[in-house]
N, C-alpha and C positions, 0 to 999 in steps of 0.2 A: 396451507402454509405459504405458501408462491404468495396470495396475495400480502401476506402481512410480511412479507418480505419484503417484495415492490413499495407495500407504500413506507416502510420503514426507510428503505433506501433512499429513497424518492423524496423524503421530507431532508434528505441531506446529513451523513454523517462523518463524525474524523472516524477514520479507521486507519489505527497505526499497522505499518508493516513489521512481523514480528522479530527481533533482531536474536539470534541465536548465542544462549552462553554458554562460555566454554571458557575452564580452566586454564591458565600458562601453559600445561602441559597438553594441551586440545584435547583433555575429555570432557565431556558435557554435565553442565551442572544443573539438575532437576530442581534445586532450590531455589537458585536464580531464575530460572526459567518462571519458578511460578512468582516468585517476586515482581518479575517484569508481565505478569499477568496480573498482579493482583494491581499494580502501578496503574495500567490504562485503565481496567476497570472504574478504579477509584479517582482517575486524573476525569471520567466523565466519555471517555471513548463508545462509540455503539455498532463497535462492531473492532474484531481482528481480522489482520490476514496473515495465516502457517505456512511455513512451508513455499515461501513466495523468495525472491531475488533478496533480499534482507534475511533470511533465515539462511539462508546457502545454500546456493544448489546440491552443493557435495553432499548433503544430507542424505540425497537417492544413493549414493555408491557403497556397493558391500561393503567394504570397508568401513563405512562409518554405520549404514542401518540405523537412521534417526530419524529418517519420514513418520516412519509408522510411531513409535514415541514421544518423538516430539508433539504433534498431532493431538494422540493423545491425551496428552499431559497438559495443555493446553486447554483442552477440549473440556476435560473433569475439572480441572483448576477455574473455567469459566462457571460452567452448570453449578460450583459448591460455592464461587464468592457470587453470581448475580445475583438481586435480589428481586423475588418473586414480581413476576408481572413486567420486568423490565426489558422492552425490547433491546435485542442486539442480534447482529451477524456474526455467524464466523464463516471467515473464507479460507477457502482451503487452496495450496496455490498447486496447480496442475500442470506436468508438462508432459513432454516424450514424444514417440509416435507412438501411433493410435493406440495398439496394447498398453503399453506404460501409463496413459493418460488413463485408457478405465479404469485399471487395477489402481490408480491413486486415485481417481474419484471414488470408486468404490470404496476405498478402504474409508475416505471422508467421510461419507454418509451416513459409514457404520458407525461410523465416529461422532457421527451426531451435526458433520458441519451443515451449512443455510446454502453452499452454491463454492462454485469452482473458481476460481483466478486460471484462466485457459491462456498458457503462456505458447505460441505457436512457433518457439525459435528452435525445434528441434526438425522442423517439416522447412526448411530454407529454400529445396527446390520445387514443392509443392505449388500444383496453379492453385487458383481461386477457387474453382469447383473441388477439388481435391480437400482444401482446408476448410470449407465450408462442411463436406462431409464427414470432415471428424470432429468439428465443433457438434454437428447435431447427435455422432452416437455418444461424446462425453455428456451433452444435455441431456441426453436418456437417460442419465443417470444423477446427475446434479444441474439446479440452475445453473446459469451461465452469466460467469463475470465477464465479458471479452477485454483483452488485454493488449495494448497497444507498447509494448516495450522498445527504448529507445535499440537500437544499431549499436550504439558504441559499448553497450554492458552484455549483448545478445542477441538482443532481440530481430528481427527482418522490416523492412516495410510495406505497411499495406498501402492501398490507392482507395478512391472514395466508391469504386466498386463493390470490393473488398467489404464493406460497413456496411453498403448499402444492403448487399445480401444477407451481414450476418444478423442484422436487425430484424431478418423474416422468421428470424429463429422465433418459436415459440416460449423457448425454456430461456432464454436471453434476458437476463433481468435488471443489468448493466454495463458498463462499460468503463475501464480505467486504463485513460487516456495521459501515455508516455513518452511520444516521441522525441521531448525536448524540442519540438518543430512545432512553429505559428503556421504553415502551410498544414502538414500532416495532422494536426488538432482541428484546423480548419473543416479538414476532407471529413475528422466521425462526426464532428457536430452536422456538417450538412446532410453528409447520409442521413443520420439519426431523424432529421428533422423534415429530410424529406420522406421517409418512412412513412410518417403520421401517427409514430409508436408515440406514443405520452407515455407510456408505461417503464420504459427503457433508461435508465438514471446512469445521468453521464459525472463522470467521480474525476477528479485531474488527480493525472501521478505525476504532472511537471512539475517537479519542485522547483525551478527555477523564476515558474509565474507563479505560483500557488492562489496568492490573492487575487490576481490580473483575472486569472481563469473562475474564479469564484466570482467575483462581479460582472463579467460580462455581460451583454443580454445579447447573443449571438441572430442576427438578422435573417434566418433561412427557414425555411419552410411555405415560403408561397406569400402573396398579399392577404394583408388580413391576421397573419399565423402568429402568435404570439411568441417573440425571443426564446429562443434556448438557450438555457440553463444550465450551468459545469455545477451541481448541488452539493458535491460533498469531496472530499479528499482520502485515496486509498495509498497512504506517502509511506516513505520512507523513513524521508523529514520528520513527520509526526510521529517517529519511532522515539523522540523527544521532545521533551516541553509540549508532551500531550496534552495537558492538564488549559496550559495558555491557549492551544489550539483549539479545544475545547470552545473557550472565550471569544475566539477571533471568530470562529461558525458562527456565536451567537451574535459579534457585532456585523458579520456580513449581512448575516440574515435582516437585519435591522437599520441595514445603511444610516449608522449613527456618526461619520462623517463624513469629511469635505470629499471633494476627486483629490484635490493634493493631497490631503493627509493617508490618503489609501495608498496614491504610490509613492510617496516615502517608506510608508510599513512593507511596500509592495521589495521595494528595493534596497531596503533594509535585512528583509527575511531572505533575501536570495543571496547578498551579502552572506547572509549567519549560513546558510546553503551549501556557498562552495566551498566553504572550507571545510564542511564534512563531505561534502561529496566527491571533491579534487576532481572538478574539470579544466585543471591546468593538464592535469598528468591521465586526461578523457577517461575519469572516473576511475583511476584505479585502486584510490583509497575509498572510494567511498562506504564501503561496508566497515573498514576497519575505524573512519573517521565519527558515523554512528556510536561504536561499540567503542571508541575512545573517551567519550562525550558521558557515555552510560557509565563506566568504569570507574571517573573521575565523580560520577555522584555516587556513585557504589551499588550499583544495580545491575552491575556484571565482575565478575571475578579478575577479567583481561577483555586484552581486545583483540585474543586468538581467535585464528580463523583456523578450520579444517584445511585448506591449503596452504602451508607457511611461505607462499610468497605473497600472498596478501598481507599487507600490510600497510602501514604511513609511507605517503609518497615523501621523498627529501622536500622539508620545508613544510610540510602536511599539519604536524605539531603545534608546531608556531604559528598560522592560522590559527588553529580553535584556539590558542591561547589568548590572540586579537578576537578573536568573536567574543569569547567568553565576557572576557571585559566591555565589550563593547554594548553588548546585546543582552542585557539583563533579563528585557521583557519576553524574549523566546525561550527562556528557561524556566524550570521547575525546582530548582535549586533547592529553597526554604519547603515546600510541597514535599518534595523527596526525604528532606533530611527529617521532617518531622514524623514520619511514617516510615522508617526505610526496616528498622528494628523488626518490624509489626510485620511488613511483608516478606522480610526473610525466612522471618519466624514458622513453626509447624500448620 
């Protein structure tokens, strides 16, 4: 199965990050939930990721107990709408120290997921040899996403060390690369590249570059070595207007145009960006500005979150309300509204 995963990955896909719903009153709505599964399915997605920085961390704390449910529910909701033969991923997003991290790969696997989302912000004073040894006993259990999470939402940062070793990993099947940093993006593609892994699929989580990062042809790996490649997207962003993003894979893929017309779409889509993600306010709506976005096409109940101080930053609102209008072609609008009944449905 490893390999028909690799090359699934490997030919490049959207895979939305899965945004979690929950009532005005924050309990969780299983209906929605599958609605927003049966949405990417059908918008053309090949692959989720559960349980990841878009889903909410808070899911692990007694108090809420929605790792394990949500997960699943996901997971069945996938297996009864794909249709037979149709490749896809599910990632299961993994954090903690070391215990925490297996007991939730573990539970994924059983769960039926393809590979781990290995989030290492729980391990902050860990050296390199240290986090390298707990990436490989979570890979004894699931392939391995490794995951570059920006600093300002959690995450730590690595150095081109750091990549260079975790790409010796056997079970390592990809990489989704978040630092919001053109240096730190730099340091996994060169590891990667000097590896000589071909096998190892490099996924951007910058939403900020999305496209930028998707056409590159990244210069490392020695004379001779052909460009590396950022092939697919494991966003947040694409937690909307999957359907469009869908389409954008297919015109990357196809370089159907100009250099100006890429970075106009390029600087357009970052635009429509940060007003759900609010890097004015160093991201602190961004979860809530997704799940605002989802609510207003009716594919979440609210845009509660398990912590009630997340929320719209002042002035957060009025953004998407400028994108909205502005940015038609990032949306699913007419897609949603025509199927939204059908997915809510039993």
């Amino acid at each position: 199965m490893n390999g028909d995963l690799r090359r699934h990955l490997g030919a490049g896909q959207v895979i939305p990050a899965m945004p979690l719903a929950l009532n005005s009153d924050r309990t969780w709505s299983p209906q929605h939930q599958r609605a927003l599964v049966r949405y990417y399915l059908d918008a053309g997605a090949g692959g989720l990721a559960v349980g990841v920085h878009t889903t909410q961390f808070e899911i692990r704390e007694p108090e809420h107990s929605l790792y394990d449910p949500v997960l699943s529910l996901c997971a069945e909701e996938t297996r009864r709408h794909l249709a037979p033969g149709r490749p896809f991923a599910l990632v299961a997003g993994v954090c903690g120290a070391t215990g925490q991290a297996l007991r939730e790969a573990a539970v994924a696997r059983e769960l039926g997921y393809d590979a781990a989302l290995l989030s290492l912000s729980a391990l902050r004073e860990a050296s390199d040899a240290e986090l390298i040894a707990h990436c490989r006993r979570v890979g004894e259990i699931l392939p391995l996403f490794g995951f570059y999470l920006q600093p300002a939402i959690g995450g730590r940062s690595y150095g081109y060390r750091f990549w260079r070793e975790f790409a010796e990993i056997a079970s390592a099947v990809a990489i989704k690369i978040a630092p919001f940093d053109r240096y730190a993006t730099l340091d996994v593609v060169r590891a990667v590249a000097d590896s000589g892994r071909d096998d190892l699929a490099l996924y951007t989580g910058n939403d900020d570059h999305i496209i930028h990062d998707l056409l590159t042809p990244f210069p490392f790996g020695g004379p001779g070595a052909p460009p590396k490649r950022i092939v697919g997207g494991l966003l947040g962003q694409w937690a909307v207007g999957t359907k469009r993003a869908v389409a954008l894979m297919d015109e990357v893929k196809s370089i159907s145009r100009s250099a100006a017309e890429w970075a106009a779409l390029d600087a357009g889509l970052t635009d429509f960006n940060a007003a759900l993600f609010d890097p004015t306010h160093r991201f602190a709506g961004c979860i809530s500005g997704i799940q605002e976005l989802l609510r207003r096409e009716g594919l979440l109940p609210s845009r509660a979150c398990l912590d009630p101080k997340e929320e719209l930053s002042p002035g957060q609102a009025e953004e998407i309300d400028r994108v909205i209008a502005a940015y038609p072609e990032w949306q699913d609008s007419g897609f949603i509204a025509e199927n939204l009944d059908r997915w809510l449905g039993k």
